[in-house]
N, C-alpha and C positions, 0 to 999 in steps of 0.2 A: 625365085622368091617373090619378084615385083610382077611376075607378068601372068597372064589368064592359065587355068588350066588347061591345057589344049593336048591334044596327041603327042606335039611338036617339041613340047618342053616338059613333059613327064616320061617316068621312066620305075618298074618296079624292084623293088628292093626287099631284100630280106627285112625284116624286123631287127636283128644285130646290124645288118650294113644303117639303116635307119637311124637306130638310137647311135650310131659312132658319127654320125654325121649334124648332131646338136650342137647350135652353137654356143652351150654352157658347157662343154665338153671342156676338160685343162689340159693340154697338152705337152708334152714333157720330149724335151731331146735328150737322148744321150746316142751316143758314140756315131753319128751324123743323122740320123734317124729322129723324126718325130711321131708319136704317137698318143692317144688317150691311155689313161689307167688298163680298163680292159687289155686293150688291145696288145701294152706289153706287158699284161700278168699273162695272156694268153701265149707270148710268144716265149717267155722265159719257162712257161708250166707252171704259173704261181694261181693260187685263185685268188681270182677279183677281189672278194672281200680282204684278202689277206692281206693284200698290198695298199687295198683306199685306206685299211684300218693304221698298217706302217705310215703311211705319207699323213693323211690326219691327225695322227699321231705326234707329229712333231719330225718325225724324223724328214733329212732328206731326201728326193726321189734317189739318187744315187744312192746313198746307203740302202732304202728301203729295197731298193732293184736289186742289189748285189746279194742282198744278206742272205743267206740258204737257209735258214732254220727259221 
């Protein structure tokens, strides 16, 4: 972040590994695991919007993670 562009200190990333790596990103633990929104709608099979829209929403990420419908 602080230092020159160089060969040394860059390195190419997907566009998803990129945008997961923002630091406006909110990250959320559960069960010892930390991860961004995406990252565990992707792993539970939820889509993204479905679950920014639950946790925005008011609900908790725990609730919003478990819920199946």
């Amino acid at each position: 972040v602080y230092g020159n562009y160089e060969p040394d200190n860059c390195r190419w990333v997907t566009s998803s590994a990129q945008a997961n790596n923002r630091r406006s990103n909110r990250l959320y633990s559960y069960n010892g695991e930390t991860h961004n929104v995406t990252e565990w709608a992707n792993k539970f099979g939820i889509n993204p919007k479905t679950l920014f829209t639950r946790i925005y929403s008011g609900k908790d990420f725990i609730e919003a993670i478990e819920k199946r419908n």
